[in-house]
VOFIRO-764108 format. One record per atom (N, C-alpha, C): residue in three letters; z, y, x. Coordinates in steps of 0.1 Angstrom, whole numbers, padded with zeros to 4 digits, always signed. Atoms other than C-alpha are relative to their C-alpha. Layout:
<atoms>
AlaZYX ...
</atoms>
This chain:
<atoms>
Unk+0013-0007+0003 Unk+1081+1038+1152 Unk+0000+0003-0015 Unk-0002+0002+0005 Unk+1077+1051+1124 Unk-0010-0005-0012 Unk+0008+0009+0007 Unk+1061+1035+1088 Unk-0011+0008+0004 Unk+0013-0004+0009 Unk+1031+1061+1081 Unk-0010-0004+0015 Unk+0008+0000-0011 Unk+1018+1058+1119 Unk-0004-0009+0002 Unk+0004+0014-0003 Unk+1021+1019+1122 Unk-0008+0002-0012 Unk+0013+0000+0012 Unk+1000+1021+1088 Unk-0010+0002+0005 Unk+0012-0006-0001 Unk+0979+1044+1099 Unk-0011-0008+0012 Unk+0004+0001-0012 Unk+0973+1029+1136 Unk-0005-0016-0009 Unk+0005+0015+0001 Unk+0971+0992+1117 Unk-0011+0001-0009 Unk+0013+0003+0007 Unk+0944+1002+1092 Unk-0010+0005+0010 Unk+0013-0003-0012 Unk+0921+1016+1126 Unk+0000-0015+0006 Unk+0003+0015-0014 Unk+0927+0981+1143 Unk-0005-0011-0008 Unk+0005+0014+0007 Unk+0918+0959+1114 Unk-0015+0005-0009 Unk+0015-0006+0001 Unk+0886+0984+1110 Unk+0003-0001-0017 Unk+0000+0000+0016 Unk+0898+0989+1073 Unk-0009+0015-0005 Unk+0007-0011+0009 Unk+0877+1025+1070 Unk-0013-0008+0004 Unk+0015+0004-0001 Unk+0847+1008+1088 Unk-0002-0013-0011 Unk-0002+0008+0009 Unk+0852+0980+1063 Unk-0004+0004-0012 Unk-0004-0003+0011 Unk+0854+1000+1032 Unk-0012+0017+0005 Unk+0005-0012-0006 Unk+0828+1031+1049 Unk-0001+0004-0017 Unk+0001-0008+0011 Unk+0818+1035+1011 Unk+0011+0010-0006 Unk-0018-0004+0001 Unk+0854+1041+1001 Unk+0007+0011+0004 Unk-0003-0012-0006 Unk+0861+1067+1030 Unk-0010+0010-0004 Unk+0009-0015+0004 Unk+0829+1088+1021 Unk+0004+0005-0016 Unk-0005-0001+0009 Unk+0843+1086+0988 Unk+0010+0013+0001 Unk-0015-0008+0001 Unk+0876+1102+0996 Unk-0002+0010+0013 Unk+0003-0012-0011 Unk+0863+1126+1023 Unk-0009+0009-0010 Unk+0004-0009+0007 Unk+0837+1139+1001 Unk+0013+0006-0013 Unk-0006-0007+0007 Unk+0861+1144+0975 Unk+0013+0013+0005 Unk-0003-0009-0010 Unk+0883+1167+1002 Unk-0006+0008+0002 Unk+0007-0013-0001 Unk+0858+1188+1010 Unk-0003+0005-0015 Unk+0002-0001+0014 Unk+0850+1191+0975 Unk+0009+0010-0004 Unk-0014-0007+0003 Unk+0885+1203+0970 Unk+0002+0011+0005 Unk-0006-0009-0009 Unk+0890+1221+1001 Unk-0012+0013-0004 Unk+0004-0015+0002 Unk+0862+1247+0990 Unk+0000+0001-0015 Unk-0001-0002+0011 Unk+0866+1249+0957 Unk+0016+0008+0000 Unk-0012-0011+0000 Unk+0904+1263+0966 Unk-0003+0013+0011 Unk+0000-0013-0012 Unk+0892+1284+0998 Unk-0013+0005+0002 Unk+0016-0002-0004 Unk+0855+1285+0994 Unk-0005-0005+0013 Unk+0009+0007-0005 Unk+0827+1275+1011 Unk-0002+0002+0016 Unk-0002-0007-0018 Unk+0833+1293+1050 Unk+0010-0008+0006 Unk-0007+0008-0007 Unk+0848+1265+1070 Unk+0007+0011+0010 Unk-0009-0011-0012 Unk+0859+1297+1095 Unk+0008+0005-0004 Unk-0008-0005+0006 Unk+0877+1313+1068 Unk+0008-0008-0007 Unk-0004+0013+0006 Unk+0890+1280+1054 Unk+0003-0012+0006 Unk-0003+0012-0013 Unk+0911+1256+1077 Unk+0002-0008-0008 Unk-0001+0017+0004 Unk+0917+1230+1052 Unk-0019-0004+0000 Unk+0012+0003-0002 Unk+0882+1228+1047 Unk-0010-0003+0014 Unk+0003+0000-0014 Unk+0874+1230+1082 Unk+0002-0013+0006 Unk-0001+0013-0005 Unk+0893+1200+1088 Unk-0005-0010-0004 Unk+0008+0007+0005 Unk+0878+1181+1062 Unk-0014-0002+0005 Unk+0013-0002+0003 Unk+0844+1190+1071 Unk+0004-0009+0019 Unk-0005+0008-0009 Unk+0859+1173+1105 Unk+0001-0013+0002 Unk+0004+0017+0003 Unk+0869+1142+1091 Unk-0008-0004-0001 Unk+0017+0003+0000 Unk+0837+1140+1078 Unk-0008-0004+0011 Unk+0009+0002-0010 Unk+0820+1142+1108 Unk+0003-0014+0008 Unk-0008+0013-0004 Unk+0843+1118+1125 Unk-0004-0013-0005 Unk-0001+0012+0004 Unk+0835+1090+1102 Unk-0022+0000-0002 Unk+0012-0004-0003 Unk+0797+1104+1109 Unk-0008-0001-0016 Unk+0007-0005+0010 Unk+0787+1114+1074 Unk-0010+0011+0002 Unk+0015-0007+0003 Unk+0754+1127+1069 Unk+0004+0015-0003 Unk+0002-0015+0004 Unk+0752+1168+1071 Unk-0003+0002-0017 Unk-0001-0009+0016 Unk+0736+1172+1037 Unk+0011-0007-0011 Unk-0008+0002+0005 Unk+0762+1150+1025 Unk+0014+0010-0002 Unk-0013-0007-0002 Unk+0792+1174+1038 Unk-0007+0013-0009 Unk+0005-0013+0004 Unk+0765+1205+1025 Unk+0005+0000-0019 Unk+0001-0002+0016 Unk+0763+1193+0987 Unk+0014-0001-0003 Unk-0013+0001+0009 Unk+0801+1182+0984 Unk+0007+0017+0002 Unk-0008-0014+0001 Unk+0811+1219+0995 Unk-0010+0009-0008 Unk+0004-0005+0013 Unk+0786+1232+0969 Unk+0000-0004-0014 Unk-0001+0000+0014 Unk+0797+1215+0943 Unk+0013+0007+0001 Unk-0014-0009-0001 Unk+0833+1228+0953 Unk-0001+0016-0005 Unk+0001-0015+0001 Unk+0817+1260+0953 Unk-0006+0009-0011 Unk+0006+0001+0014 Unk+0800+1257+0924 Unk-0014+0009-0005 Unk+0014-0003-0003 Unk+0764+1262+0934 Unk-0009-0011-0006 Unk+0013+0005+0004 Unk+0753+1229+0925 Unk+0009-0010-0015 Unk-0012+0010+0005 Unk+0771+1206+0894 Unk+0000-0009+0004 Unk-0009+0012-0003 Unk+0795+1180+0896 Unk+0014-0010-0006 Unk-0013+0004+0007 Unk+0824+1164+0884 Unk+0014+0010+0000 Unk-0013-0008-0003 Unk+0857+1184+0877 Unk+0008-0010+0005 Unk-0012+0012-0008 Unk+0879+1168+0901 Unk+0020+0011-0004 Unk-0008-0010+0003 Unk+0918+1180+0898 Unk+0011-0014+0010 Unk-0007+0014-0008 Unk+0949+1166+0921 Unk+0015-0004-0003 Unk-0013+0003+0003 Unk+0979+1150+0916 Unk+0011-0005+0009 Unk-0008+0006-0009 Unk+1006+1141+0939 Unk+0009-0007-0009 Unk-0010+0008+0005 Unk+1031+1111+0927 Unk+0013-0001+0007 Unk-0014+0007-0004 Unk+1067+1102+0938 Unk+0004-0012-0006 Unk-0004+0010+0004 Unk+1081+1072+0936 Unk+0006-0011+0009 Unk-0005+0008-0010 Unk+1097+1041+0951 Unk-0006-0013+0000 Unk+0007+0010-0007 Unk+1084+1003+0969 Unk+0016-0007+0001 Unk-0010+0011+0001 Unk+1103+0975+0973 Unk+0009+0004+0013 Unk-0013-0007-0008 Unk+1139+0982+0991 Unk+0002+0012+0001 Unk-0006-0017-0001 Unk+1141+1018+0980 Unk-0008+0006+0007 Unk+0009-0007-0011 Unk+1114+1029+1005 Unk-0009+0013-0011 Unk+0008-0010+0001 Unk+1099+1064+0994 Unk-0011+0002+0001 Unk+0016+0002-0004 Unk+1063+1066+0983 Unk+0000+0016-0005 Unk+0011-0015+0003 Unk+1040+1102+0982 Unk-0013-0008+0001 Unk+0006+0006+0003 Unk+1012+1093+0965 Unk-0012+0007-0005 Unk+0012-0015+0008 Unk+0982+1120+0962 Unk-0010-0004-0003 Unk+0009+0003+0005 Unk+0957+1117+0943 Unk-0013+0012-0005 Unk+0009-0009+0005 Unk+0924+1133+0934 Unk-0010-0007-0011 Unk+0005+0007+0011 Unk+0908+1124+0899 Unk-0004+0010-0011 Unk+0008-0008+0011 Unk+0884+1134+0871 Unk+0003-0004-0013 Unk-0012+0002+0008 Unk+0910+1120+0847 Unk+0013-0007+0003 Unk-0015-0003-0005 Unk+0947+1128+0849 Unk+0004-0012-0007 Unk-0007+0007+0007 Unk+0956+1104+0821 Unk-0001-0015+0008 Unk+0000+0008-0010 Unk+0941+1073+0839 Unk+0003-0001+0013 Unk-0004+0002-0017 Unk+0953+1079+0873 Unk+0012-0001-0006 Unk-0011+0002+0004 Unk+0986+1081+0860 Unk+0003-0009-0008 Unk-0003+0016+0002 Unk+0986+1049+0843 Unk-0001-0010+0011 Unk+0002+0012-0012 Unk+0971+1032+0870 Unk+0005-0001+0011 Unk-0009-0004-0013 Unk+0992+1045+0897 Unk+0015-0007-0004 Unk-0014+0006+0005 Unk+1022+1034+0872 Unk-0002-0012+0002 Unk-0001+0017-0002 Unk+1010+1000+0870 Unk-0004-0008+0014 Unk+0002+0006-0016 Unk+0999+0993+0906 Unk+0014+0003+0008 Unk-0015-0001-0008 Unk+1036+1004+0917 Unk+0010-0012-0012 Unk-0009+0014+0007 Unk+1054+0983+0889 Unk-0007-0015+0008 Unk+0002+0015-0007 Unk+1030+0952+0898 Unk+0001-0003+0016 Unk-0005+0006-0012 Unk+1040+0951+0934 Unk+0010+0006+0003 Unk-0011+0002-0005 Unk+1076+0957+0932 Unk+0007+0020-0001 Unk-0002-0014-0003 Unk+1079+0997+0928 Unk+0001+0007-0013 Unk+0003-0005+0010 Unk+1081+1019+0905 Unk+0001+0019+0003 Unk+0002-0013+0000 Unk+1075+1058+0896 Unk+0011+0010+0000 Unk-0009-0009-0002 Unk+1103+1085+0906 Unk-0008+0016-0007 Unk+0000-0011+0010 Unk+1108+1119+0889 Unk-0007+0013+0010 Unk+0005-0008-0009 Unk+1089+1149+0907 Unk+0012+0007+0010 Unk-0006-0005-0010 Unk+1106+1162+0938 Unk+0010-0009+0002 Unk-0013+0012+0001 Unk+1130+1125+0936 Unk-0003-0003+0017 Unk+0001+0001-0015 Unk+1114+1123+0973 Unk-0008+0009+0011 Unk+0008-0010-0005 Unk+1096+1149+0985 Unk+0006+0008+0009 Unk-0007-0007-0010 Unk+1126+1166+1003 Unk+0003-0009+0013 Unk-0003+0013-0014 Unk+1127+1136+1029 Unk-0011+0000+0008 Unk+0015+0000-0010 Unk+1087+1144+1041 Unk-0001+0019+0005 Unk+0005-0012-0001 Unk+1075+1175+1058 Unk-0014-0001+0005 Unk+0013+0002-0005 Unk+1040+1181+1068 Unk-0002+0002+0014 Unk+0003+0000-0017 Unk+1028+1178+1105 Unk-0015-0005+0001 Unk+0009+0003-0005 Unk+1001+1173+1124 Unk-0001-0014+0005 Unk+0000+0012-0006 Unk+0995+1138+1137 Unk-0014-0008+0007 Unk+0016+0001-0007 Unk+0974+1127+1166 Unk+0006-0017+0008 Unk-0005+0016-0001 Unk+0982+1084+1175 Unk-0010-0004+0016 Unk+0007+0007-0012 Unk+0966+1075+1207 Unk+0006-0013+0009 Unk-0006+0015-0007 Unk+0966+1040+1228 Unk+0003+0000+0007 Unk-0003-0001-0010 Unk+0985+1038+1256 Unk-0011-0003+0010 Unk+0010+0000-0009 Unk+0954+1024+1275 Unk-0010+0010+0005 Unk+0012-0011+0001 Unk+0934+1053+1265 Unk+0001+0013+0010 Unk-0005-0015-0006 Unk+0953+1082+1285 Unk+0012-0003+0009 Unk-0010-0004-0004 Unk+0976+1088+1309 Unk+0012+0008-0008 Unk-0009-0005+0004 Unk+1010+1097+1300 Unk+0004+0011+0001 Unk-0003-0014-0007 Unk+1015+1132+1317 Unk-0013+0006-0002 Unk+0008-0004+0003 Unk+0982+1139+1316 Unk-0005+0004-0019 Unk+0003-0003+0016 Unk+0976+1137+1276 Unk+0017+0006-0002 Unk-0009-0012+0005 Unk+1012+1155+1273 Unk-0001+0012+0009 Unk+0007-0008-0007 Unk+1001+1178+1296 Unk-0008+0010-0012 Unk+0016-0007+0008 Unk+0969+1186+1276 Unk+0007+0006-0013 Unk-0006-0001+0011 Unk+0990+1183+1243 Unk+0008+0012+0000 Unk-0009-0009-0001 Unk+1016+1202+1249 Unk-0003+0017+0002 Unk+0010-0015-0002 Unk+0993+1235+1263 Unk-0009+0004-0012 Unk+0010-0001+0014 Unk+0973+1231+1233 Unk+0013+0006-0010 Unk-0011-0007+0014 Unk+1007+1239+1207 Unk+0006-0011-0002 Unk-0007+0008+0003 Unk+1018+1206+1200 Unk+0016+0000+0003 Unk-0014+0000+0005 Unk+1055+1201+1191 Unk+0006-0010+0011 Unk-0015+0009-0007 Unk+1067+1168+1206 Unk-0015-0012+0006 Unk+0009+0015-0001 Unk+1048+1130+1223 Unk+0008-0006+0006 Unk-0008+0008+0003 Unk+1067+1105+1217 Unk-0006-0016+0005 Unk+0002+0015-0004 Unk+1065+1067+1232 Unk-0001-0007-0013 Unk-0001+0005+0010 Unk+1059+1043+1205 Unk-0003-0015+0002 Unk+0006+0016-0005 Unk+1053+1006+1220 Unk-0016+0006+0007 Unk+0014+0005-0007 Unk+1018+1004+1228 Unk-0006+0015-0005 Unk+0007-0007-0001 Unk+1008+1035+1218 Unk+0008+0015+0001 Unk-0008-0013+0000 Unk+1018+1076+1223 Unk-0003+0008-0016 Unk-0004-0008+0008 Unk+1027+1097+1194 Unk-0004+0020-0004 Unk+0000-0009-0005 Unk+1017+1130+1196 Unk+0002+0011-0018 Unk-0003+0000+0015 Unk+1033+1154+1163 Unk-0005+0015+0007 Unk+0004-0013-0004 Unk+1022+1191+1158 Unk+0004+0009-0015 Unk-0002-0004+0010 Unk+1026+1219+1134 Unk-0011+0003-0009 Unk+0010-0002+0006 Unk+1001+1221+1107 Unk-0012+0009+0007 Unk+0003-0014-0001 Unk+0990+1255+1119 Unk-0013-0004+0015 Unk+0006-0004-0014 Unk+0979+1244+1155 Unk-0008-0013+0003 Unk+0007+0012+0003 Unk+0968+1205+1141 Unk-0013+0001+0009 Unk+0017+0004-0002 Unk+0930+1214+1145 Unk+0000+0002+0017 Unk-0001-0006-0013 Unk+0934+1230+1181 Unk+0002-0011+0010 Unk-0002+0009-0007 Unk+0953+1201+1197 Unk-0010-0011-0003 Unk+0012+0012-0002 Unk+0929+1174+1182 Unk-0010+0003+0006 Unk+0019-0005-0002 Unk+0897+1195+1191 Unk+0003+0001+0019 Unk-0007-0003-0018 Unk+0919+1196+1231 Unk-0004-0020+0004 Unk+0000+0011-0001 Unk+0919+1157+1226 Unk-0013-0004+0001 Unk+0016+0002+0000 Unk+0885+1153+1217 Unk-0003+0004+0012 Unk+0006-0012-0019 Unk+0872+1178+1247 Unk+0006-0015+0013 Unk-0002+0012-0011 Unk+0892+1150+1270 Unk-0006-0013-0002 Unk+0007+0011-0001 Unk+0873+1124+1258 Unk+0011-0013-0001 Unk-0014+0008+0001 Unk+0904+1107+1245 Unk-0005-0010-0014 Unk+0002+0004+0011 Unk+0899+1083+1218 Unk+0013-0006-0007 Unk-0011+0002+0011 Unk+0924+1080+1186 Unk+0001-0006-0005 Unk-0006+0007+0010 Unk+0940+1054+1170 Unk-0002+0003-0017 Unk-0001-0004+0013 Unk+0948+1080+1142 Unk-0004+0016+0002 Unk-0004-0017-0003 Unk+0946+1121+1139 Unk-0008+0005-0011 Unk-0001-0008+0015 Unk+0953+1137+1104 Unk+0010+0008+0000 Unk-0009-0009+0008 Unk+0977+1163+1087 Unk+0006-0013-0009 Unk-0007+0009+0009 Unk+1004+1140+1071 Unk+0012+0002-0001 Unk-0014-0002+0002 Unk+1035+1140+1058 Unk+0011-0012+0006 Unk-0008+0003-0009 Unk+1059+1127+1082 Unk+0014-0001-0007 Unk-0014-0003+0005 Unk+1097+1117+1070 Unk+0007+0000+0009 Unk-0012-0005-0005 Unk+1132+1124+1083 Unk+0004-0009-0001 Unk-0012+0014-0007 Unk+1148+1088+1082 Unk-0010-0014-0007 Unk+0007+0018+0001 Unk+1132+1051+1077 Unk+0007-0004-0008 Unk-0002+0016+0005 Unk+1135+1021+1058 Unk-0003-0006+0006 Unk+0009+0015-0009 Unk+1130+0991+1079 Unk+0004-0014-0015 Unk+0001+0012+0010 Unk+1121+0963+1056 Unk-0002-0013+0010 Unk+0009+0018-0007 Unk+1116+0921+1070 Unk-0001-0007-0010 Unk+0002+0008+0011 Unk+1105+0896+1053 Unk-0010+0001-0007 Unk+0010+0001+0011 Unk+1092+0890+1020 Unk+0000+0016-0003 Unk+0003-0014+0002 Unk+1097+0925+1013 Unk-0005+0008+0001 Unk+0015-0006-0008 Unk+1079+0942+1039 Unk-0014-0004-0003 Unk+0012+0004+0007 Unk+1049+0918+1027 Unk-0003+0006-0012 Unk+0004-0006+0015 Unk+1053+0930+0994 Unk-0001+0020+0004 Unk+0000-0012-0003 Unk+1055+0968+1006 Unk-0017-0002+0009 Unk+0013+0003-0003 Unk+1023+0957+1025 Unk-0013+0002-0006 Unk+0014+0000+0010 Unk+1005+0945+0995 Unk-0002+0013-0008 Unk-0001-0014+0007 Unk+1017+0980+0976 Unk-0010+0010+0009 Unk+0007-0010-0006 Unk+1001+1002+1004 Unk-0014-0008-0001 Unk+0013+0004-0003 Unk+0971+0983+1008 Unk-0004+0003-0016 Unk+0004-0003+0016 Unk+0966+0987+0967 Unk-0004+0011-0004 Unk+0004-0017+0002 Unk+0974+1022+0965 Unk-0015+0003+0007 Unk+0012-0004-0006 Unk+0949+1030+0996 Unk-0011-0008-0009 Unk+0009+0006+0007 Unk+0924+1007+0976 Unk-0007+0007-0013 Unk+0000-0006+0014 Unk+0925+1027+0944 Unk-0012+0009+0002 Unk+0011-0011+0004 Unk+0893+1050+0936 Unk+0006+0015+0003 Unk-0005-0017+0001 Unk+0916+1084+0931 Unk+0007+0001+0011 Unk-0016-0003-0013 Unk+0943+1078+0959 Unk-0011+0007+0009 Unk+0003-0008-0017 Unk+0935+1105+0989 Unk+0007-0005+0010 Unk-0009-0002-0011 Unk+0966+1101+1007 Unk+0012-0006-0006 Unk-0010+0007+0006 Unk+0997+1075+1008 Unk+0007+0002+0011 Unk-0006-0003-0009 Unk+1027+1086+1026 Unk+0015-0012-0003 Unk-0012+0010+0005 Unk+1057+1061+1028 Unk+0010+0002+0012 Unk-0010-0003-0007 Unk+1092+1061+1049 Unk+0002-0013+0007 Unk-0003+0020+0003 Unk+1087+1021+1052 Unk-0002-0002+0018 Unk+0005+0001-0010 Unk+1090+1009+1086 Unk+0006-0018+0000 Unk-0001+0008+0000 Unk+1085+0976+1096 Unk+0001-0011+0013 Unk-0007+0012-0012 Unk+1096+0945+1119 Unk-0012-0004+0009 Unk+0011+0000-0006 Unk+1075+0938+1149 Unk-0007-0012-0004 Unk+0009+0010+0001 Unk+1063+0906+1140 Unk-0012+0000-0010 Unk+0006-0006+0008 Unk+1052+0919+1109 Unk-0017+0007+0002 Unk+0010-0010-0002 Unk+1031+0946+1123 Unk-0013-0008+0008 Unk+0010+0006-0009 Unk+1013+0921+1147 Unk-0010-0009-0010 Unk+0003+0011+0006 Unk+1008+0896+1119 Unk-0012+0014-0014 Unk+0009-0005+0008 Unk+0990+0924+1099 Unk-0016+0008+0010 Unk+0006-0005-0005 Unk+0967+0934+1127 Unk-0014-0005+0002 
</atoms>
């Protein structure tokens, strides 16, 4: 399986957004924020925005909440100049981090990004040192309890999705950016409930770490996601089952 999905599927089971709800309205509002300020304020005419204003909903943010952050994007009401940054770099055993950030200063995110990867074992790579190893996809994580197997590839598959994939205990389902919202809004409609389902960057070969090191690649992800500015942490890291149970 690979790292970003076991991440993803183990921060829904250990309720780390309901945990941290402040945290997620944080980093959603600042998305839409983003997402109309590059495509404007018409969720119809603006699919990143669209999806944002999705997440949003998903994690059941307040309407006038989603209204003001796409007017400050739009720059109807003031706000903070936000601006984004994507990082490269590497985690303990060579594992490849993408590390995006959205911040209302560059200079501090970029210290503090350096020193939260040095202090647990990682350090900062040179732009594009890993970036050709991710591509972007769709990703929709569902529990094997939750669906039939034929049935949700079935659905998936008629919708545009690419591939669904077995993963232990749960199905996989990858898509192309393009047809992302379609297939999740197919999933939804069935009354399917998700583990995970974002736009992420997906890699082309693994790290499997055990041990002490996967713990320390552990504590690294959990830090980054922790951070104020981090949006989005993408890693190649895959790890040992005992591991994944013991972080659940």
């Amino acid at each position: 399986m690979s790292g970003h999905s076991k991440w993803a599927t183990i921060k829904h089971k250990k309720g780390a957004l309901d945990a941290k709800r402040g945290k997620a309205f944080t980093r959603l509002i600042k998305e839409v924020t983003m997402a109309a300020r590059q495509g404007g304020g018409d969720p119809d005419g603006n699919p990143r925005l669209r999806t944002a204003i999705l997440a949003a909903k998903a994690e059941n943010m307040p309407a006038d909440n989603i209204k003001r952050a796409i007017q400050r994007g739009t720059g109807e009401i003031p706000g903070l100049t936000y601006e984004e940054i994507s990082f490269e770099g590497y985690g303990p055993g060579g594992v490849a981090l993408i590390v995006d950030c959205t911040t209302d200063n560059r200079n501090r995110a970029v210290s503090e990004i350096r020193h939260t990867l040095s202090k647990n074992g990682g350090n900062l790579g040179e732009p594009n040192s890993v970036r050709f190893m991710f591509s972007k996809k769709g990703l929709i994580v569902v529990d094997k309890a939750a669906a039939d197997e034929e049935k949700l590839m079935a659905l998936a598959l008629d919708a545009g999705a690419d591939d669904m994939s077995d993963e232990g205990d749960s199905w996989e389902i990858t898509t192309d950016p393009s047809v992302y919202e379609t297939v999740a809004q197919a999933v939804r409609d069935a009354k399917i409930e998700t583990l995970a389902s974002e736009i992420t960057m997906v890699a082309s070969t693994y790290t499997k770490l055990e041990g002490a090191p996967a713990a320390q690649m552990m504590r690294l992800l959990e830090a980054l996601e922790d951070h104020d500015d981090v949006q989005n942490v993408y890693s190649n890291f895959d790890m040992d089952e005992e591991l994944e149970e013991a972080a659940r």
